[in-house]
ChimeraX commands (.cxc) that place a marker at each C-alpha (Angstrom):
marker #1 position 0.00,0.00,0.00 radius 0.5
marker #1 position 1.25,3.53,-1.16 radius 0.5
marker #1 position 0.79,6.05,2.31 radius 0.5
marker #1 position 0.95,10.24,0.86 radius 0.5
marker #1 position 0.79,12.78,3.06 radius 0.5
marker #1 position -1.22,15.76,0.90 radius 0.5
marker #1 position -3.05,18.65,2.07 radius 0.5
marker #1 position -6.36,20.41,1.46 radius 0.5
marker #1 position -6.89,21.10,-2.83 radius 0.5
marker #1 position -3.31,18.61,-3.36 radius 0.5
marker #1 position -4.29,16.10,-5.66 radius 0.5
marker #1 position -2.82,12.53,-6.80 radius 0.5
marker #1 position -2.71,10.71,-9.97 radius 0.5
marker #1 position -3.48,6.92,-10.91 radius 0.5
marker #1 position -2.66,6.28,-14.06 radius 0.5
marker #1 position -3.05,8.91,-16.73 radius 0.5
marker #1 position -6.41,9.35,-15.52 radius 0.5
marker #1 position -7.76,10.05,-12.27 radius 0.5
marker #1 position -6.87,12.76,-10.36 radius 0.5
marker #1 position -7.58,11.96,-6.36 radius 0.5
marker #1 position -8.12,15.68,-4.71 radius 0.5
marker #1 position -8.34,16.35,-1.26 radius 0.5
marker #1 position -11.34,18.62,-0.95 radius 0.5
marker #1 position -11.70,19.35,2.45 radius 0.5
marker #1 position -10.37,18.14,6.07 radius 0.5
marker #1 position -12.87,18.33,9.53 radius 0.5
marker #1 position -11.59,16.62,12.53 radius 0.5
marker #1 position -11.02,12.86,11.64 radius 0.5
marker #1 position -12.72,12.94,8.11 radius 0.5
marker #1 position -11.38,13.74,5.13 radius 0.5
marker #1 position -13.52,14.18,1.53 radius 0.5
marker #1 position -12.15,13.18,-1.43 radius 0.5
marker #1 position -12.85,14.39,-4.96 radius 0.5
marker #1 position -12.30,11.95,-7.62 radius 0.5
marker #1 position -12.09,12.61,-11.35 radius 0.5
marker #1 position -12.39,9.49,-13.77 radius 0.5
marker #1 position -13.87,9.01,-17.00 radius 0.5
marker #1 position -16.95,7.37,-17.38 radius 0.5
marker #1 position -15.94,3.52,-17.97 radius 0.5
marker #1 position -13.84,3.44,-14.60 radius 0.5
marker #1 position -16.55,2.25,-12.01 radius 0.5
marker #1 position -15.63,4.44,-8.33 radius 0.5
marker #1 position -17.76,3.11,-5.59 radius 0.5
marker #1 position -16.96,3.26,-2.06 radius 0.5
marker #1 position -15.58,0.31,-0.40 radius 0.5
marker #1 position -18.76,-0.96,1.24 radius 0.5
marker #1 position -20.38,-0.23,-2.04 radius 0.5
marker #1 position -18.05,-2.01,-3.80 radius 0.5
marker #1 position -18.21,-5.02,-1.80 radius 0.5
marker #1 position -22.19,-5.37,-1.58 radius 0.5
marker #1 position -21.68,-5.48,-4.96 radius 0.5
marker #1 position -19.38,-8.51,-5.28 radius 0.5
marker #1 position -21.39,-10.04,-2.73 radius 0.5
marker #1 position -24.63,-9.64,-5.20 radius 0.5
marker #1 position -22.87,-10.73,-8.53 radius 0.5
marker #1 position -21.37,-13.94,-6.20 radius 0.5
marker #1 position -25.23,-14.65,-5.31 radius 0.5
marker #1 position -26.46,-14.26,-8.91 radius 0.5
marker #1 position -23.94,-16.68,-10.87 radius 0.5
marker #1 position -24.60,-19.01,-7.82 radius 0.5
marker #1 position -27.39,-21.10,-9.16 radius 0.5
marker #1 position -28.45,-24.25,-6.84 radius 0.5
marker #1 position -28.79,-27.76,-8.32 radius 0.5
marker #1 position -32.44,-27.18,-9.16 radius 0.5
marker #1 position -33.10,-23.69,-10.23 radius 0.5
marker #1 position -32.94,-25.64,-14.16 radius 0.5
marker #1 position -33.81,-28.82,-13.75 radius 0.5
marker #1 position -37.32,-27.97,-15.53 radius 0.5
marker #1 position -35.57,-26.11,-18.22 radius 0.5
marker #1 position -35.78,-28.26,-21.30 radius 0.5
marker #1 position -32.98,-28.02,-24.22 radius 0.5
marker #1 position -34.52,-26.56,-26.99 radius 0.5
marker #1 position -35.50,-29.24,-29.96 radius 0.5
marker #1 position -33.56,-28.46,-33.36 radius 0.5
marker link #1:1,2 radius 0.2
marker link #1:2,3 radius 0.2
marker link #1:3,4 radius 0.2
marker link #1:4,5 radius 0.2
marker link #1:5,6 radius 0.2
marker link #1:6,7 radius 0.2
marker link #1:7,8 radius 0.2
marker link #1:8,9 radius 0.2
marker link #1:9,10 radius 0.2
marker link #1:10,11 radius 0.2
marker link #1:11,12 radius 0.2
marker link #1:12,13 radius 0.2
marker link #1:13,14 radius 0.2
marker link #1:14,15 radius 0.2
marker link #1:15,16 radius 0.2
marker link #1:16,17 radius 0.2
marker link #1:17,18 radius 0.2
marker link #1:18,19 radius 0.2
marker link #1:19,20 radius 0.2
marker link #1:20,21 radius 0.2
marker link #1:21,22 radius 0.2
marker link #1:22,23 radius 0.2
marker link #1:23,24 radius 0.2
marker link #1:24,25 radius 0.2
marker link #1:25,26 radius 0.2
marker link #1:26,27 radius 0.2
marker link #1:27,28 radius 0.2
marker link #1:28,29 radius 0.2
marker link #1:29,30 radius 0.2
marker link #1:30,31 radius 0.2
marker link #1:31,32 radius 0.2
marker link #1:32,33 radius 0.2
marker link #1:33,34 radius 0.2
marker link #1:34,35 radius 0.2
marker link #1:35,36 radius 0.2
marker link #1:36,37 radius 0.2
marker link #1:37,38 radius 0.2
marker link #1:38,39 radius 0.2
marker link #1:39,40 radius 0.2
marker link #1:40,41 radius 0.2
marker link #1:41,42 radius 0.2
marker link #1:42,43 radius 0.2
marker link #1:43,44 radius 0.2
marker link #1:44,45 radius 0.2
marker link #1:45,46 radius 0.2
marker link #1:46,47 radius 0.2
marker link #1:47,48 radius 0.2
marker link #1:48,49 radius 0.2
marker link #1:49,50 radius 0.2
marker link #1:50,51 radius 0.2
marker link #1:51,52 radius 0.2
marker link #1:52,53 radius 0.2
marker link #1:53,54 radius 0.2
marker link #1:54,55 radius 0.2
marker link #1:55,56 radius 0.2
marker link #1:56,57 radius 0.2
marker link #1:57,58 radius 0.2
marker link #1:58,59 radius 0.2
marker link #1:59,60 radius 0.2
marker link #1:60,61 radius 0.2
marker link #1:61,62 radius 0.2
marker link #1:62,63 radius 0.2
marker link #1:63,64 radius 0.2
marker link #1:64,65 radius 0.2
marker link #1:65,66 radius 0.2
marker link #1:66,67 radius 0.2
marker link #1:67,68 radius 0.2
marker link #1:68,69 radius 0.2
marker link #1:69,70 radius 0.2
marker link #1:70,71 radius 0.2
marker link #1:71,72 radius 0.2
marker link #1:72,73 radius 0.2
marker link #1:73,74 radius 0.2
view
């Protein structure tokens, strides 16, 4: 893991192309600003991993969720 020390409008760059900027600090929190284009997903990390957790669920099929599923004749 890469640890930076910035301050308040100091910005980082991963990759060509996102910029992380620190927008603001208050107390213990700090908000980030986070420029990406479009096809790079940004999610927090809860986010994120609700998500995994729901794509896991849905390409876990049990044993009988096709067993009345017929091939089709041709």
């Amino acid at each position: 893991m890469l640890v930076l020390s910035r301050h308040r409008d100091e910005s980082i760059m991963i990759g060509d192309d996102v910029v992380v900027t620190i927008v603001d600090i208050r107390g213990d929190k700090v908000r980030l600003g986070i420029e990406a284009p479009q096809s790079i997903p940004v999610h927090r990390q809860e986010v994120y991993d609700a998500i995994q957790r729901e794509n896991r669920r849905a390409t876990q099929t049990g044993t009988g969720a096709t067993k009345d599923v017929q091939p089709p004749k041709g």
